[in-house]
BALUMMI-959531 format. One record per residue (C-alpha): x, y, z. Coordinates in pm, 1 decimal. Example, Ala and Ser with C-alpha at 12.3 -4.5 7.8 and 13.67 -1.06 7.14 Angstrom:
+----------+----------+----------+
:        x :        y :        z :
+----------+----------+----------+
:   1230.0 :   -450.0 :    780.0 :
:   1367.0 :   -106.0 :    714.0 :
+----------+----------+----------+
//
This chain:
+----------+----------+----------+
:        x :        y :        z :
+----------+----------+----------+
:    650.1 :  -3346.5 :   3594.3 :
:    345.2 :  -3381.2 :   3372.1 :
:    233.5 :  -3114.0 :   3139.8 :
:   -106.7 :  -2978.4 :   3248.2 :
:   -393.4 :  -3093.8 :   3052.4 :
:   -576.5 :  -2784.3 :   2900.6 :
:   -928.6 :  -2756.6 :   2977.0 :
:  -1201.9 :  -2728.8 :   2724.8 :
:  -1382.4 :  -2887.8 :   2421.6 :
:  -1182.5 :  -2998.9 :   2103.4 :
:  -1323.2 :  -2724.4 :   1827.8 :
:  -1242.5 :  -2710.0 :   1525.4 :
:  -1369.3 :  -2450.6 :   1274.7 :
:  -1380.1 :  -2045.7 :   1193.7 :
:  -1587.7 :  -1809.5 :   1343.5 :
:  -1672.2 :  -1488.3 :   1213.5 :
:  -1698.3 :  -1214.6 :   1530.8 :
:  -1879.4 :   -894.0 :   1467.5 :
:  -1614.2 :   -740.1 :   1721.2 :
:  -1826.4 :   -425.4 :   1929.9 :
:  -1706.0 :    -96.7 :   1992.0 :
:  -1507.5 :    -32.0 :   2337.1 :
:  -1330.9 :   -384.4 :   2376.4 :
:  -1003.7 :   -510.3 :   2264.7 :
:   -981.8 :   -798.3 :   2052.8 :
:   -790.0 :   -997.3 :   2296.3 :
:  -1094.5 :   -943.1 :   2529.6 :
:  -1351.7 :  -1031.2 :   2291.5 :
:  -1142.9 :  -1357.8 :   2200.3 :
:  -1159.9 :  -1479.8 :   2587.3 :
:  -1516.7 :  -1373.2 :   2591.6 :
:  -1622.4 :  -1609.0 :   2282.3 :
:  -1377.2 :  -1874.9 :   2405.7 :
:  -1500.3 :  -1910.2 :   2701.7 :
:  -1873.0 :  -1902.4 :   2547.9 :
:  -1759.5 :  -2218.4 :   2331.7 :
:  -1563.9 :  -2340.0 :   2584.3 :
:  -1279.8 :  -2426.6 :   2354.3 :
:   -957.4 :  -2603.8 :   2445.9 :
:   -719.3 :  -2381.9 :   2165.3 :
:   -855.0 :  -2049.3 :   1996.2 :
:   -674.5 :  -1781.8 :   1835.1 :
:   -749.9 :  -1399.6 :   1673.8 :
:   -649.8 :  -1291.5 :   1293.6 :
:   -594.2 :   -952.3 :   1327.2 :
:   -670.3 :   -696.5 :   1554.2 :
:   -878.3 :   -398.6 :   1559.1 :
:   -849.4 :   -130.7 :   1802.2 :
:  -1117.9 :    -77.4 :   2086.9 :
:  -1263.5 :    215.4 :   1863.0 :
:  -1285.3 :    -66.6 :   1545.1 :
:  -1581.3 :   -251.4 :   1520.5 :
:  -1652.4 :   -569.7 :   1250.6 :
:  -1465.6 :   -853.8 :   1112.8 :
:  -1286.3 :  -1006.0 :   1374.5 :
:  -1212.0 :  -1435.9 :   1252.5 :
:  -1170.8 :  -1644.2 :   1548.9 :
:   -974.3 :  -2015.8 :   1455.4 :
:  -1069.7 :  -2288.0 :   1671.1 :
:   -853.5 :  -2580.6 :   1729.5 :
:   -713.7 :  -2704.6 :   1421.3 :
:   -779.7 :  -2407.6 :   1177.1 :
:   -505.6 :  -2181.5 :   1440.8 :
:   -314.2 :  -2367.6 :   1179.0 :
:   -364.8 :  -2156.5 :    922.2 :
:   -467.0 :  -1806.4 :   1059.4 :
:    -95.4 :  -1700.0 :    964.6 :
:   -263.9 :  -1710.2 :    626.0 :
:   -579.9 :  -1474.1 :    771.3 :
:   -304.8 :  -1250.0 :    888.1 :
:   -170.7 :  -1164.5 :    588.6 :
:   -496.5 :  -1165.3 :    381.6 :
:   -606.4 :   -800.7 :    236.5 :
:   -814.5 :   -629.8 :    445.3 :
:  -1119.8 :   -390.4 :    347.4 :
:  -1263.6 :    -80.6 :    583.1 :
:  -1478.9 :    149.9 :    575.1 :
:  -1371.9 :    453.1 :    766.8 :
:  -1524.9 :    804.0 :    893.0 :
:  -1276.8 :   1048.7 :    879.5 :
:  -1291.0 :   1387.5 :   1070.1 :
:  -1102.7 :   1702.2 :    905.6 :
:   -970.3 :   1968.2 :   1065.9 :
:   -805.5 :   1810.5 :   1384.8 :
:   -499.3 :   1602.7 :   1492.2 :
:   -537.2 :   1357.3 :   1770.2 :
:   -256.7 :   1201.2 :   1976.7 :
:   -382.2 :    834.8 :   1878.8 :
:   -511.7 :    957.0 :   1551.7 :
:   -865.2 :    856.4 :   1659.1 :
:  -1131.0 :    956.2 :   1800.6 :
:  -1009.5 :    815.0 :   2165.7 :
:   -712.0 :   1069.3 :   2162.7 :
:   -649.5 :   1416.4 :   2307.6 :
:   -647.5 :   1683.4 :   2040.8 :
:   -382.1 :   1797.8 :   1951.8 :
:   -431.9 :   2081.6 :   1682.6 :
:   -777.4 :   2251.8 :   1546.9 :
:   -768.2 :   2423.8 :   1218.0 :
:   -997.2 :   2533.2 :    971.6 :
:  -1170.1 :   2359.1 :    637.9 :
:  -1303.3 :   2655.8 :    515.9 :
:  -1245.5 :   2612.3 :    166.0 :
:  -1191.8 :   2205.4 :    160.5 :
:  -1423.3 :   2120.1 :   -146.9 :
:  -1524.3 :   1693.4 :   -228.6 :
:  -1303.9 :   1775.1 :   -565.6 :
:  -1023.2 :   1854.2 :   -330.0 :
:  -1102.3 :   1523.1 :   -147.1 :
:  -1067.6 :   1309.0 :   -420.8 :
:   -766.5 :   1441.0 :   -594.6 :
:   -573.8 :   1357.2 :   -250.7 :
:   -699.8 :   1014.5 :   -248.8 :
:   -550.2 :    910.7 :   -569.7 :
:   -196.7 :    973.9 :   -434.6 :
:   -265.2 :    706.7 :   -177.0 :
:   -355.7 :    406.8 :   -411.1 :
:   -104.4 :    183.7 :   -529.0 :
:    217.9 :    145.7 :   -325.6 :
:    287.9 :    347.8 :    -55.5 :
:    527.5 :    379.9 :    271.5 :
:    369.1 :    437.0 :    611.3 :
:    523.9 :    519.7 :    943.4 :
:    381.9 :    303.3 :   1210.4 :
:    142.4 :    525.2 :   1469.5 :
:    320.4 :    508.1 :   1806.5 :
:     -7.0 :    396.7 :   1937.3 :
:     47.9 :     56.3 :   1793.3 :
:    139.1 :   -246.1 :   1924.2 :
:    457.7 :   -267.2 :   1737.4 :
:    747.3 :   -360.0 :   1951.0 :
:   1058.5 :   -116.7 :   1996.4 :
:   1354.6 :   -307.5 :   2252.3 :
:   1074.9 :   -516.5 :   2362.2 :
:    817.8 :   -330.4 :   2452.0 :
:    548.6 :   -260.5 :   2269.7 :
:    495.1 :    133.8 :   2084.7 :
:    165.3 :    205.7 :   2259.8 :
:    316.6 :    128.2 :   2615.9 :
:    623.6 :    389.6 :   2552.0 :
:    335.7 :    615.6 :   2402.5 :
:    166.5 :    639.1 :   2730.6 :
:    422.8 :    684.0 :   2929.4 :
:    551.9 :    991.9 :   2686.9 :
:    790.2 :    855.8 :   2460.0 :
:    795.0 :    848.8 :   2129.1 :
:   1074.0 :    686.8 :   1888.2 :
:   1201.0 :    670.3 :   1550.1 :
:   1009.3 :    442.7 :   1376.6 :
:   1094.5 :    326.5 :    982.1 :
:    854.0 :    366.9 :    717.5 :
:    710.8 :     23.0 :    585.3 :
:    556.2 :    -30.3 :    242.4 :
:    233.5 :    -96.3 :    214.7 :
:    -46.1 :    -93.6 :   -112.9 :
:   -371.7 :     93.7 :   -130.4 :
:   -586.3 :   -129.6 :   -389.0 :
:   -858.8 :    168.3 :   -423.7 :
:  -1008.1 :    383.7 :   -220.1 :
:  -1409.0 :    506.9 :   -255.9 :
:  -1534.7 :    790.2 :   -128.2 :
:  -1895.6 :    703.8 :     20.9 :
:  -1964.7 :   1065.5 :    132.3 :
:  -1857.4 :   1424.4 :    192.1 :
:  -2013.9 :   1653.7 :    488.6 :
:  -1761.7 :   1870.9 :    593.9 :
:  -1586.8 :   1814.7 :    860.0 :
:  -1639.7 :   1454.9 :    788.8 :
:  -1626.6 :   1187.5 :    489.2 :
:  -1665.0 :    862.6 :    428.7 :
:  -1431.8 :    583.5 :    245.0 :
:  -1452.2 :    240.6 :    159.8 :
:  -1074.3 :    102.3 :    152.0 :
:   -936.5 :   -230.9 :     15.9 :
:   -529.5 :   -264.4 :    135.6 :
:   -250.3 :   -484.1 :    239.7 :
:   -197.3 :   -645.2 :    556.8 :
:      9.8 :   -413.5 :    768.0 :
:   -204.9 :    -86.2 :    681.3 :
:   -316.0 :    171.9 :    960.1 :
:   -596.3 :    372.0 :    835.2 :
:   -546.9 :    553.8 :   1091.5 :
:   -215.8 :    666.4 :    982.0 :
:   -392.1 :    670.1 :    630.2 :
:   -649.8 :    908.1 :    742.6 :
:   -325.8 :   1148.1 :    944.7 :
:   -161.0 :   1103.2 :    574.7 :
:   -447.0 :   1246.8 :    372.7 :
:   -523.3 :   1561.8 :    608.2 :
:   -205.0 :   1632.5 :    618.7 :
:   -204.6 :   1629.1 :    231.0 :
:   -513.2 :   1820.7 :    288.1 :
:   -342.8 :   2118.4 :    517.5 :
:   -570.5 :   2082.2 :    760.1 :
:   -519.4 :   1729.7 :    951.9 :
:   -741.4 :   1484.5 :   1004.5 :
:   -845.4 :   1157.9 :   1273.9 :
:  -1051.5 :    861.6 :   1225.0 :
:  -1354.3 :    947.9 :   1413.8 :
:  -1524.7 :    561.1 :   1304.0 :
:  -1398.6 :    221.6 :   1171.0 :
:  -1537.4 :    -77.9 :   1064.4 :
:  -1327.2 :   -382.2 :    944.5 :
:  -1622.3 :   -503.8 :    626.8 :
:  -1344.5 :   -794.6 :    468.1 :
:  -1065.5 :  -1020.2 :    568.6 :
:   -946.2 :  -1247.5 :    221.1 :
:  -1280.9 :  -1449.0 :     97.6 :
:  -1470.2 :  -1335.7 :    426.1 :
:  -1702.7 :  -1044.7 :    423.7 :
:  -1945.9 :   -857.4 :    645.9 :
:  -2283.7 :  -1092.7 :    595.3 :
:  -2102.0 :  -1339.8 :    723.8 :
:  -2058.7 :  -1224.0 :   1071.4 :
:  -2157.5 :  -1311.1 :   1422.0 :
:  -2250.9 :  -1052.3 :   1673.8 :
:  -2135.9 :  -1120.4 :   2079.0 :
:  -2476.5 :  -1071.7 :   2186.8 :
:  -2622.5 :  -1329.5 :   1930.6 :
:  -2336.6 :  -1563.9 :   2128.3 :
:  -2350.8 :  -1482.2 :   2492.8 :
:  -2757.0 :  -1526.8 :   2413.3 :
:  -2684.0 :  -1877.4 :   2281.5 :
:  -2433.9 :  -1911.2 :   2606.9 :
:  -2655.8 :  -2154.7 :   2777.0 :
:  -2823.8 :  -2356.9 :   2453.6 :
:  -2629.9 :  -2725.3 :   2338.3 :
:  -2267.9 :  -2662.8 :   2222.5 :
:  -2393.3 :  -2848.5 :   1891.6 :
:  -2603.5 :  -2528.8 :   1785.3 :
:  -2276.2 :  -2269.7 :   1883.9 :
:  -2034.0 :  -2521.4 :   1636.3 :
:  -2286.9 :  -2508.6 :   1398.3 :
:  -2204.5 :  -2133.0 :   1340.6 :
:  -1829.0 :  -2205.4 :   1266.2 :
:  -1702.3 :  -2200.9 :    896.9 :
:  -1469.4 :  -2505.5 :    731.9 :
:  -1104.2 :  -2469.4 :    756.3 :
:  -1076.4 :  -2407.8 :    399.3 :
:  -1291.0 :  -2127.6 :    392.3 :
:  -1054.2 :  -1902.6 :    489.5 :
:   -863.5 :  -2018.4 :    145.1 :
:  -1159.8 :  -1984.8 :    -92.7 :
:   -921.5 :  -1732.4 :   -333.4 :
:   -643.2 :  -1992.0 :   -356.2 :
:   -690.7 :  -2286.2 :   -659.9 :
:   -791.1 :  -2657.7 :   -501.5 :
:   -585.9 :  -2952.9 :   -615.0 :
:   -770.4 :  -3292.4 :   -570.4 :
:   -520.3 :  -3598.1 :   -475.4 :
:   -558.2 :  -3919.1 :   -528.2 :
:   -512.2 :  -4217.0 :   -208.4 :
:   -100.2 :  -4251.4 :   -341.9 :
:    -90.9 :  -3869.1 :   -413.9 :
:   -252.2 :  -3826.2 :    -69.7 :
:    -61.4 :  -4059.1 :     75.3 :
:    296.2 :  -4009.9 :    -18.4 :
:    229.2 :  -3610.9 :     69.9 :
:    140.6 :  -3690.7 :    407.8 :
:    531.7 :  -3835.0 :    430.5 :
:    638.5 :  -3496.3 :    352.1 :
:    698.9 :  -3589.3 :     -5.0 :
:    601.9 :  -3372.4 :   -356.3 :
:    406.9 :  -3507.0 :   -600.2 :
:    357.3 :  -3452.7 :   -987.0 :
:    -20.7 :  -3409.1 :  -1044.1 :
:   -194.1 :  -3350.6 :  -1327.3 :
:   -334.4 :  -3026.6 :  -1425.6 :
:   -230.7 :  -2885.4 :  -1118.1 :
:   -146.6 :  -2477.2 :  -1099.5 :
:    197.9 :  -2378.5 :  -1210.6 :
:    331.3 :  -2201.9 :   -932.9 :
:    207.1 :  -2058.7 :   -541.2 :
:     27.4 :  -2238.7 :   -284.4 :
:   -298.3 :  -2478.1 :   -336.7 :
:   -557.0 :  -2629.5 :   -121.5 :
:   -525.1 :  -2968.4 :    -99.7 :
:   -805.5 :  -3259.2 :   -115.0 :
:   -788.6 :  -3604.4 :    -81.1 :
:   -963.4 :  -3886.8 :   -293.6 :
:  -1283.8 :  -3846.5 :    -76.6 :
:  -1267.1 :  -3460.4 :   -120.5 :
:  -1164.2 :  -3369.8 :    222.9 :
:   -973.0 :  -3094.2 :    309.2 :
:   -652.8 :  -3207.9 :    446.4 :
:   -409.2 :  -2902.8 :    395.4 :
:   -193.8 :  -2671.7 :    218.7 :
:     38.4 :  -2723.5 :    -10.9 :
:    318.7 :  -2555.2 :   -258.0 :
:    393.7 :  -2524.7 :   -626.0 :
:    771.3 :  -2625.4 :   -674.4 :
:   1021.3 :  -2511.0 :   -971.6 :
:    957.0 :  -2836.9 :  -1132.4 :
:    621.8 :  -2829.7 :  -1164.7 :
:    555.2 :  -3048.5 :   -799.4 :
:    318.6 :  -3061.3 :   -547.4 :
:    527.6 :  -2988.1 :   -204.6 :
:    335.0 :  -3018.4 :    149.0 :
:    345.9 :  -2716.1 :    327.1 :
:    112.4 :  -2707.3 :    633.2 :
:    -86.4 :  -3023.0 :    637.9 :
:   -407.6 :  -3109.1 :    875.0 :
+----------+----------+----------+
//
């Protein structure tokens, strides 16, 4: 029997969602898929129902290379609330402890902060989706259980602070994939002595991408009904999403010969890590990888 044929439009491109507050980024995936109505889409990253911001949608094609998205450093900016413990570390949880910041002074603030830049080790929140013997953390969380779970490292590139009202500040932070600010957040008011829960959080970066890029669900579901030409015309290049990595420019043998899964010595070409790669009529037509010996090697090609 047949495979299915999968519904939808052939789209190609990145879209960058201004996810809203209160839905999960699986639901505001379907939502814009179905707006585009796009045969293959895929989400980089998700941010909790309390989260709001950066949220890249790949279309089509460019689900090749949201892997890379994925592990792209992230930037936030986060309100954190002193002074009480939550059971999700958020704002959504139940408190769990109240105690006092008399006495908790912005120098106090700041001199915590430092001790969370550079690299760190986290323990994953249990409200996470994480798996533990299959199922996922924040599934055992609700139903009561909570299990050993290892630290992982992760790195802190800096950390502002954008205000200071007590019970509350603000912070800008720039980090590694894999960080939970709001274990983060937990960390500090615990350094603190008094505890602490993100009580807002906005995703502002993901790699090259940043927040004037973005694309708010209203502006889409407004543009629901208009000529599918006008919605692709709000989607981003595949290579985009690779601005930070060096470009290597082929030639038609170079090209050609890589597309057979073979390396090739180019000129001038970066010394070592991965590349974007463009043909002799400047199109983008994937990623490749620096070899030992100085090669070009295809890696994940269009």
């Amino acid at each position: 029997m047949g495979r299915r044929r999968q519904k939808g439009r052939d789209v190609h491109g990145i879209l960058l969602l201004d996810k809203p507050l209160g839905i999960t980024s699986n639901g505001a995936l379907q939502r814009v898929k179905h707006i585009f109505y796009a045969k293959k889409a895929g989400h980089t990253g998700s941010l909790d129902p309390l989260a709001t911001g950066l949220l890249p949608i790949c279309f089509g094609a460019a689900t090749k290379i949201s892997a890379f998205l994925l592990d792209a450093d992230k930037r936030y900016w986060v309100r954190v609330k002193l002074g009480e413990t939550t059971t999700t570390a958020d704002a959504e949880g139940d408190i769990l402890e109240t105690r006092s910041v008399d006495g908790i002074s912005q120098a106090d603030v700041e001199a915590v902060l430092k001790r969370f830049v550079g690299d760190i080790l986290q323990i994953p929140p249990m409200y996470s989706a994480l798996k533990h013997q299959g199922k996922r953390l924040y599934e055992l969380a609700r139903d009561g259980v909570e299990v050993e779970r290892k630290p992982r490292p992760v790195t802190i590139h800096e950390i502002k602070l954008l205000s200071f009202d007590l019970p509350e500040f603000e912070l800008e932070v720039s980090c590694t994939k894999g960080t939970y600010v709001r274990t983060l957040a937990e960390d500090i008011g615990a350094a603190l002595g008094c505890g602490a829960h993100v009580s807002a959080l906005r995703r502002s970066g993901v790699g090259a991408y940043s927040a004037e890029q973005l694309i708010t669900l209203d502006r889409l579901e407004e543009m629901a009904d208009h000529d599918y030409a006008e919605l692709d015309a709000l989607l981003l290049p595949l290579d985009s999403a690779l601005q930070n990595w060096p470009a290597v420019n082929l030639n038609g043998d170079m090209t050609y010969y890589l597309r057979q899964g073979q390396p090739v010595i180019v000129p001038r070409a970066p010394t070592q890590g991965r590349v974007r790669l463009y043909d002799d009529k400047e199109r983008f037509i994937g990623i490749g990888e620096i070899l030992d010996d100085g090669r070009v090697a295809p890696s994940r090609l269009m």
